[in-house]
Residue frames relative to the residue before (quaternion, step in Angstrom):
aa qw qx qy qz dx dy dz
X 1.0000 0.0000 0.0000 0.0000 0.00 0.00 0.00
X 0.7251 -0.4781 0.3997 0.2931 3.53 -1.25 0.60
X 0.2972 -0.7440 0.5785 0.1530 3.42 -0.19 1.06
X 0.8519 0.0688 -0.1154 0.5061 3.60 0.13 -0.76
X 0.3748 -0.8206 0.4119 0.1285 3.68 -0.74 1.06
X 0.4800 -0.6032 0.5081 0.3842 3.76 -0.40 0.64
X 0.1048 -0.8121 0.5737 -0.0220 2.89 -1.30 0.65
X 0.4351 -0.6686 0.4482 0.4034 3.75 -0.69 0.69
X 0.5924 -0.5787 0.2790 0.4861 3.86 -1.09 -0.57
X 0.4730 0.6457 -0.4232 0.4246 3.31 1.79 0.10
X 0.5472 -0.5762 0.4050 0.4523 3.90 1.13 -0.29
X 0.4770 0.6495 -0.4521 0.3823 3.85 1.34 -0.19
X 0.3078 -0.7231 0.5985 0.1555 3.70 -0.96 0.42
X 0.2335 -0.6877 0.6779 0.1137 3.23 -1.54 1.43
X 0.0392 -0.7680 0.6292 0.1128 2.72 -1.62 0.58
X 0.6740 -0.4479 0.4134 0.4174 3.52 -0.83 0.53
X 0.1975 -0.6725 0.7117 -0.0479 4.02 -1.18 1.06
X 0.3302 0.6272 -0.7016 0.0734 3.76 -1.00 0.83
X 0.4993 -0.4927 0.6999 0.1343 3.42 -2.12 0.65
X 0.0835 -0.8341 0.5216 -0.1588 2.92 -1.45 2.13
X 0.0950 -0.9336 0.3328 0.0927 3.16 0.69 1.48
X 0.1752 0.6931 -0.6793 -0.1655 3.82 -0.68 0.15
X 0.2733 -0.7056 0.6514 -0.0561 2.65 -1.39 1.65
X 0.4085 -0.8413 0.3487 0.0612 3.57 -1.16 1.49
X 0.2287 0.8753 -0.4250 -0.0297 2.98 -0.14 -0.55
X 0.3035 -0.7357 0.5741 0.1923 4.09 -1.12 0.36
X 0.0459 -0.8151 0.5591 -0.1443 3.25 -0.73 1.48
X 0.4250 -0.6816 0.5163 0.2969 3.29 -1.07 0.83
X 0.2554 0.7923 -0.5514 0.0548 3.83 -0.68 0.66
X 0.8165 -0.2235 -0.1342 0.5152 3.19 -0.85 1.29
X 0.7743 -0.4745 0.2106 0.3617 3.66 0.07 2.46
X 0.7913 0.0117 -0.4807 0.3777 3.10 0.85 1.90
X 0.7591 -0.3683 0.3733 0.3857 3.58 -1.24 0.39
X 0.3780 0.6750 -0.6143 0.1558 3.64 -1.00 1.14
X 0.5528 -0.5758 0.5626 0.2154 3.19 -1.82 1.14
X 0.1396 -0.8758 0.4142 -0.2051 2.49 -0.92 1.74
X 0.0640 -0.8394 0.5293 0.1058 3.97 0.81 0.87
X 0.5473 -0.5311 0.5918 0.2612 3.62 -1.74 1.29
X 0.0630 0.6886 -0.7184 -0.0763 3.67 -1.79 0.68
X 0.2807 -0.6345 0.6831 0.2281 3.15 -1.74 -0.64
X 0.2649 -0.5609 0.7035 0.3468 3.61 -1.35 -0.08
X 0.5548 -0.5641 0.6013 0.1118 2.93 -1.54 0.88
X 0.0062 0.8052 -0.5366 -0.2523 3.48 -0.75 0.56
X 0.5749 0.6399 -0.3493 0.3715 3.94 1.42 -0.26
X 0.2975 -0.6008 0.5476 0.5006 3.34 -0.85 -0.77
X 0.6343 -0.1448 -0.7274 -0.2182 1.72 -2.28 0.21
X 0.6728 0.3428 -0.3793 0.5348 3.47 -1.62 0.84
X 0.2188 0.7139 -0.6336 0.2024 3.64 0.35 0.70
X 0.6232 0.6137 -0.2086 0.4377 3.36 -0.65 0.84
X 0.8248 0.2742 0.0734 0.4890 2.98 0.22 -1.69
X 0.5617 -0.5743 0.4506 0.3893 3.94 -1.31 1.30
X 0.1069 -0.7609 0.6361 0.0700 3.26 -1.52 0.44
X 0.3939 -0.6853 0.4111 0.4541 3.67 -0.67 -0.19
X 0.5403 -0.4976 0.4374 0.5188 3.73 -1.10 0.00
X 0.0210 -0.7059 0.6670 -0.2375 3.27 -1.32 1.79
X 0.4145 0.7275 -0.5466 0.0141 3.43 -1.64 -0.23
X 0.6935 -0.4151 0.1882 0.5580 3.66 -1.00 -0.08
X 0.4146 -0.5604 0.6211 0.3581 3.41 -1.62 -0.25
X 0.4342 -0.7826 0.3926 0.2118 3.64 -0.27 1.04
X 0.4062 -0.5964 0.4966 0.4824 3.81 -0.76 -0.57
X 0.8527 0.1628 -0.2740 0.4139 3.30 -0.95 1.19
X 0.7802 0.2095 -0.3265 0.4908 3.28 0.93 0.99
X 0.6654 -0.6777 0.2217 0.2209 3.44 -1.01 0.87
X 0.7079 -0.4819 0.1822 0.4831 3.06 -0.93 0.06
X 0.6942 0.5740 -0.2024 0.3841 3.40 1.67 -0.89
X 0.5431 0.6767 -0.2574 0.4253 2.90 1.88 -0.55
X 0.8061 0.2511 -0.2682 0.4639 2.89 1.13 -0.99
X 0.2619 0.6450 -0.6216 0.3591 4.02 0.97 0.41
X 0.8242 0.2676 -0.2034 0.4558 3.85 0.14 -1.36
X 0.4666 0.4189 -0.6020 0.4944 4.10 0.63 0.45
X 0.6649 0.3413 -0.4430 0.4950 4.15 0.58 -0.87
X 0.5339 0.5091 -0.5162 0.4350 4.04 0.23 -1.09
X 0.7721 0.4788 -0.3290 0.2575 3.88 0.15 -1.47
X 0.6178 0.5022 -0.3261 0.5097 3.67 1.37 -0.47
X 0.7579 0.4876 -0.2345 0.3643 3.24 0.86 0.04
X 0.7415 -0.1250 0.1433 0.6435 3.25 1.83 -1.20
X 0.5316 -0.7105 0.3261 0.3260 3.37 -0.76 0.88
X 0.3003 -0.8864 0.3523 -0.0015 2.98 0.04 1.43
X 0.4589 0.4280 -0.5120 0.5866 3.71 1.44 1.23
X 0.5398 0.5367 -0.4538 0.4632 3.52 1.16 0.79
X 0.6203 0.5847 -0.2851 0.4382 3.49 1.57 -0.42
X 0.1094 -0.9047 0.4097 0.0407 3.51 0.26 1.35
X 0.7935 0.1002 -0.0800 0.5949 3.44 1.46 0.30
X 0.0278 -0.8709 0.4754 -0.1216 3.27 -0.76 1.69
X 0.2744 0.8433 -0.4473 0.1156 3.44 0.32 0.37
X 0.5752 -0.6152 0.4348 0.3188 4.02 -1.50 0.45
X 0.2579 -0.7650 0.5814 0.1013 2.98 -1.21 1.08
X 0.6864 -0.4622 0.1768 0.5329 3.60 1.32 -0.15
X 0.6629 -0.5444 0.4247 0.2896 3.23 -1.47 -0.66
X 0.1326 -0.7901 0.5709 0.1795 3.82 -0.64 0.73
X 0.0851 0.7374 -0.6700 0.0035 3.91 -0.36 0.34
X 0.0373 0.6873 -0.7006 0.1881 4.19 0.24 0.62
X 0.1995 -0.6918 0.5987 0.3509 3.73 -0.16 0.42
X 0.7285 0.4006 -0.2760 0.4824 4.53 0.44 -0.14
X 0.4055 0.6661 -0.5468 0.3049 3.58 1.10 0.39
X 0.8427 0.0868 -0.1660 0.5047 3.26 0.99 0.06
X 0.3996 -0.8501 0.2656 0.2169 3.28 -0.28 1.79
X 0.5448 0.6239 -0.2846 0.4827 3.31 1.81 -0.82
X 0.8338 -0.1870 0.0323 0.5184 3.88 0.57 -0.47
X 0.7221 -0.4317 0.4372 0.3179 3.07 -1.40 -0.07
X 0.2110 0.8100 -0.4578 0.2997 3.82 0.10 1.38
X 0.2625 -0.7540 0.6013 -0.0315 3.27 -1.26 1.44
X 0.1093 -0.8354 0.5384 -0.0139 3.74 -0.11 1.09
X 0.0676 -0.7829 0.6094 0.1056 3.38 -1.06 0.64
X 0.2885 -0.8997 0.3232 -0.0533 3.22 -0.61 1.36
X 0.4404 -0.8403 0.3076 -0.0727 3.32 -0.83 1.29
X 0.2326 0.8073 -0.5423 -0.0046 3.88 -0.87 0.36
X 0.5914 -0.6481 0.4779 -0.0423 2.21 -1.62 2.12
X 0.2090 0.7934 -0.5329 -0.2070 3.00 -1.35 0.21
X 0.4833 -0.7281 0.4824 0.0599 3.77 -0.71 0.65
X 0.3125 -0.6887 0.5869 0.2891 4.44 0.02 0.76
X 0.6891 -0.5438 0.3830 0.2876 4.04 -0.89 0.25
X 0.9009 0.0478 -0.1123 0.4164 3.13 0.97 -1.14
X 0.3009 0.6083 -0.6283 0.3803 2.93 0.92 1.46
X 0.1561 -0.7603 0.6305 -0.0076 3.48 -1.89 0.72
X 0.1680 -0.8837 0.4325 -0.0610 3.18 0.40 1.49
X 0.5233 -0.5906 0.4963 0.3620 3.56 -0.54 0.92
X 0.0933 -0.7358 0.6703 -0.0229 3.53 -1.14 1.07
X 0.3429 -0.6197 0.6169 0.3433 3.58 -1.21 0.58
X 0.8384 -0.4159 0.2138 0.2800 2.92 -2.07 1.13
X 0.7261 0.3389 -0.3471 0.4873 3.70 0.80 -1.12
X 0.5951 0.5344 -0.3960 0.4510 3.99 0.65 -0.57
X 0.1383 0.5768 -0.7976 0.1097 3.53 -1.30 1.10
X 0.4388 -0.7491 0.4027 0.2901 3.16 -1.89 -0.07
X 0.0486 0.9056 -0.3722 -0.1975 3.43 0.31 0.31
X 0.7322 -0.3828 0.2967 0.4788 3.75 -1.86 0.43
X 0.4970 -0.6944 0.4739 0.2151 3.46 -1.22 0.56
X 0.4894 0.3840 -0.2757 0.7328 3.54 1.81 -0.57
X 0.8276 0.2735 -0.3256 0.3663 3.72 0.03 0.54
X 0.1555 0.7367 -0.6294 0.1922 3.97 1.34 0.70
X 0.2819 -0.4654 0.7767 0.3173 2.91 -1.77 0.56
X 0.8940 -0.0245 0.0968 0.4368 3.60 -2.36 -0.65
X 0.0462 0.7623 -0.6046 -0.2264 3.36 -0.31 -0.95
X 0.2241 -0.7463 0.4702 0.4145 4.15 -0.49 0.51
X 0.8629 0.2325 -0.3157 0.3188 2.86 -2.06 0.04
X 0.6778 -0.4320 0.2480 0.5408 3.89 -0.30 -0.74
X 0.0728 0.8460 -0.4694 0.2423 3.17 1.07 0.81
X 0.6493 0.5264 -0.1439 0.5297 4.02 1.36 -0.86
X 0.5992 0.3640 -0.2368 0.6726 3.58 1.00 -0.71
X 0.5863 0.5955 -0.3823 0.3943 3.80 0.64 -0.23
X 0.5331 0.6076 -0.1367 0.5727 3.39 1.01 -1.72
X 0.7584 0.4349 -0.1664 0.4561 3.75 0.35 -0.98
X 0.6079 0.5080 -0.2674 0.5485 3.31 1.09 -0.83
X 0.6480 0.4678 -0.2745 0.5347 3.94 0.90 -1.18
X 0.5520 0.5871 -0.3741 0.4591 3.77 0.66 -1.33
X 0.7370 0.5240 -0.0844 0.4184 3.82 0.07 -1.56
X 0.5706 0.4895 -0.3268 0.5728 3.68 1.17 -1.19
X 0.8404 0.3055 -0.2809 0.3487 3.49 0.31 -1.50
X 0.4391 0.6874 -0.4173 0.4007 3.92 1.11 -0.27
X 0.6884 0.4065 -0.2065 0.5641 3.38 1.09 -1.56
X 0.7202 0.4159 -0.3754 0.4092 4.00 0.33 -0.30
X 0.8056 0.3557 -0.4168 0.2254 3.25 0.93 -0.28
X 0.2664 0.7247 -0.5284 0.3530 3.62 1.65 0.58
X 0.8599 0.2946 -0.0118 0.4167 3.46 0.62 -1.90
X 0.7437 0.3505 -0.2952 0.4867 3.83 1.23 0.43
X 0.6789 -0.3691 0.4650 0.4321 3.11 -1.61 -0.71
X 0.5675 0.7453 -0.3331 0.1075 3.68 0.79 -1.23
X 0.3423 0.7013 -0.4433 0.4409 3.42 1.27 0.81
X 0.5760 0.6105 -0.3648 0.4029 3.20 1.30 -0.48
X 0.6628 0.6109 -0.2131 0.3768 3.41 1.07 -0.67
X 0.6199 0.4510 -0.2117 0.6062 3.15 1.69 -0.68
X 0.7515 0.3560 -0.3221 0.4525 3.90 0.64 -0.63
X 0.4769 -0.6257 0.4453 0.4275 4.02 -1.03 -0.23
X 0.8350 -0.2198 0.1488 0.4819 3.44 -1.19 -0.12
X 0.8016 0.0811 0.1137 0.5814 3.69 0.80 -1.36
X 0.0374 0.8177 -0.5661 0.0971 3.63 -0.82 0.81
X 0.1287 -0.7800 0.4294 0.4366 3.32 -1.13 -0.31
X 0.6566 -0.3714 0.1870 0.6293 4.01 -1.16 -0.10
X 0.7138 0.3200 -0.4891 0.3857 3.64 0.06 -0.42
X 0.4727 0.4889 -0.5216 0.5153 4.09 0.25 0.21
X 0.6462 0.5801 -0.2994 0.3954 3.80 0.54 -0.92
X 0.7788 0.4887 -0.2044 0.3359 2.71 0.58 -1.86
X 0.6785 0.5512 -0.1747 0.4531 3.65 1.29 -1.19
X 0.6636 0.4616 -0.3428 0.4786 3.68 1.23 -0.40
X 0.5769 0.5595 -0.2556 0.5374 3.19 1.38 -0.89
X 0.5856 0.4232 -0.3706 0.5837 4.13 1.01 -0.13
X 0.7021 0.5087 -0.3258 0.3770 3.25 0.52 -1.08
X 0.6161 0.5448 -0.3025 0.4818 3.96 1.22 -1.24
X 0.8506 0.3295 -0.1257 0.3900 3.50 0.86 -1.46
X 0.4101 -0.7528 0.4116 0.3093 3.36 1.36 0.68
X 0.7380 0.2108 -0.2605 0.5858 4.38 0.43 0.48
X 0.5628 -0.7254 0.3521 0.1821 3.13 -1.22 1.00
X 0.1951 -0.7247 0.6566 0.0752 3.75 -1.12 1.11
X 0.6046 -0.5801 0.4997 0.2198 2.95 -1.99 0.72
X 0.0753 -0.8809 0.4097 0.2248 3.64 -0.60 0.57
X 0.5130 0.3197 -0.6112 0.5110 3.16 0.88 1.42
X 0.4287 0.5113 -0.5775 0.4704 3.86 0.76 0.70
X 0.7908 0.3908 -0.2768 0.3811 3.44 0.11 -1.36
X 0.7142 0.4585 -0.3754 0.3725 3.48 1.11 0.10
X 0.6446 0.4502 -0.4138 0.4589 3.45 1.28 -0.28
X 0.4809 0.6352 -0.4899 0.3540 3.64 1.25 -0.22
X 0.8315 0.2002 -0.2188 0.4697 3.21 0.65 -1.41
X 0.4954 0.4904 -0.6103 0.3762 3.54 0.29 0.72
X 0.7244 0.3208 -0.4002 0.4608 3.99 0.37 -0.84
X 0.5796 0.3964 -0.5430 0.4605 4.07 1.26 0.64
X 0.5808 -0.6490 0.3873 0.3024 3.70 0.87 0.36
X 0.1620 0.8337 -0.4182 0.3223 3.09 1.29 0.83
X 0.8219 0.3871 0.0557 0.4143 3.21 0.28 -1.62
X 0.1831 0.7867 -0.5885 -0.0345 3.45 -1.15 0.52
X 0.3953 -0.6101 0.5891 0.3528 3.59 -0.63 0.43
X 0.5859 -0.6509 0.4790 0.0609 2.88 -1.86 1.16
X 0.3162 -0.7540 0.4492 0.3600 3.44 1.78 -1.30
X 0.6281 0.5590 -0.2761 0.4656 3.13 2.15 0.22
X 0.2688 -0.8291 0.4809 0.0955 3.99 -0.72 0.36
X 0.3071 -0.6852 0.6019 0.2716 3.89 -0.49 0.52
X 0.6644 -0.5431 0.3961 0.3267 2.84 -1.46 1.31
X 0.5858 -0.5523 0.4561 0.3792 3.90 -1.27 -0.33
X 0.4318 -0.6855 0.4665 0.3551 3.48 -0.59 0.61
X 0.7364 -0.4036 0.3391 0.4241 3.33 -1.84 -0.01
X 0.7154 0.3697 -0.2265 0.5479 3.68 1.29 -0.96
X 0.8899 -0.2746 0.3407 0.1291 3.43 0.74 0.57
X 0.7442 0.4802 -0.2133 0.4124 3.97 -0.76 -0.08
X 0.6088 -0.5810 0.2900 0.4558 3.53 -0.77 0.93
X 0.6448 -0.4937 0.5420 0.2161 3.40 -1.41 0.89
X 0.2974 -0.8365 0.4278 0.1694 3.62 -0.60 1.54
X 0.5761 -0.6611 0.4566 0.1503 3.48 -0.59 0.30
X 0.0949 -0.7962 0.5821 0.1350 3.71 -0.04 1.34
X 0.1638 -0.6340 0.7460 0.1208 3.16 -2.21 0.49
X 0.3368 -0.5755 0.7129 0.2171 3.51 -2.02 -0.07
X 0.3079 -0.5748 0.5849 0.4824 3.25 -1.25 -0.24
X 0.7216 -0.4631 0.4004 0.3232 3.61 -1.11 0.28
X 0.6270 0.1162 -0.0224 0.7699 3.90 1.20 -1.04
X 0.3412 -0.4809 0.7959 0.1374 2.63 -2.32 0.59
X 0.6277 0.4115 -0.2954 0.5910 3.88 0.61 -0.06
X 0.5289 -0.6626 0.4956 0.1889 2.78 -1.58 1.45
X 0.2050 -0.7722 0.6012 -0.0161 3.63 -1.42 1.49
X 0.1429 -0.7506 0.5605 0.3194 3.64 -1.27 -0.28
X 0.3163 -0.8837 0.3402 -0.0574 2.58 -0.65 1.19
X 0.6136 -0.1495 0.1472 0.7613 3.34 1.57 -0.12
X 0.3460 -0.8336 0.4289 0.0390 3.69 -0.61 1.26
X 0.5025 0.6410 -0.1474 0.5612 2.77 2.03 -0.82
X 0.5822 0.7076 -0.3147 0.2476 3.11 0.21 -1.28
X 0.1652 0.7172 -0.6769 -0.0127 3.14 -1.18 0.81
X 0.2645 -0.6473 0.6890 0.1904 3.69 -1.16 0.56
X 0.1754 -0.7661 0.6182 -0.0076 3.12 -0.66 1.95
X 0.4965 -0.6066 0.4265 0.4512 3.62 -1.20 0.15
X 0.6056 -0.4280 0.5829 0.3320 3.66 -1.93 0.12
């Protein structure tokens, strides 16, 4: 870390400001459903080498949010990112060995079956399966992981993870996959219908090859993030 710190001419010290997104998402990878957070390899130091999340400076003349979705945009198309919201502030004075830097930090989310073009170094990988990650980039991921566990008991923010129209068993499995322990999926649907979550579509999936009653599609009711019961928790089966 910088030994001696820039300073303005009042004696106040600057320090360098960047936005850390971890962006989620639920993917199907080897025939089942897992939460998945967006990286990159790094090609500079410090941490050359190693995955990072989407990060960089905060320019002059735009915000802090402004500049989360110019770094999100180099990474993923970022009218696929259907929820974005702060997770807080890192100021470790060694979170970054190269300088002196204050990060404000983010979580993404992403609907399942979208598949956004990704540059070559960016892939997505299982969240129970990070490799290293630089700087505090890993305790970050955790922080986002934990945000979204705890929002979906007491909101709507499933919407953000599912597409436009689905049915409960498509729910039910992203919603295991996000909350890492298993839910019922006629529980998790009468919960979040009598929280007004849910609506049917009036629409049905075709019949499978083996048969059985055509499944019924739903929406969530908003696309915008509600509370829904503050209390709430969504306990496991």
């Amino acid at each position: 870390m910088t030994r001696h710190q820039i300073r303005d001419a009042a004696g106040v010290a600057l320090y360098r400001h960047e936005s850390v997104a971890a962006v989620l998402q639920v993917r199907r990878l080897d025939d089942a459903d897992r939460l998945c957070v967006l990286v990159a390899r790094r090609d500079g130091e410090p941490f050359a080498g190693s995955y990072a999340l989407p990060s960089g400076a905060v320019e002059p003349g735009e915000s802090i949010d402004e500049a989360a979705l110019r770094h999100l945009a180099q990474k993923v198309d970022v009218s696929g990112v259907t929820h974005l919201e702060q997770l807080g502030t890192r100021s470790d004075p060694g979170r970054d060995p190269a300088q002196r830097t204050i990060a404000t930090i983010y979580l993404g989310l992403v609907p399942t079956l979208s598949d956004p073009d990704l540059p070559e170094r960016a892939r997505w990988i299982p969240v129970d399966a990070l490799p290293p990650l630089a700087f505090d980039h890993a305790t970050v991921v955790d922080d986002a992981v934990e945000r979204l566990r705890a929002k979906l008991s007491y909101t709507n923010v499933g919407f953000a993870l599912m597409p436009d129209e689905f049915t409960i068993a498509e729910l039910r499995d992203t919603y295991v996959a996000a909350l890492g322990y298993d839910v019922a999926a006629t529980n998790l649907q009468r919960v979040l219908t009598r929280r007004g979550q849910l609506e049917a579509t009036g629409e049905v999936t075709p019949a499978g090859s083996r048969g059985g009653r055509p499944a019924r599609r739903f929406r969530f009711r908003d696309r915008r993030l509600v509370v829904t019961d503050q209390f709430a928790v969504l306990r496991p089966d």
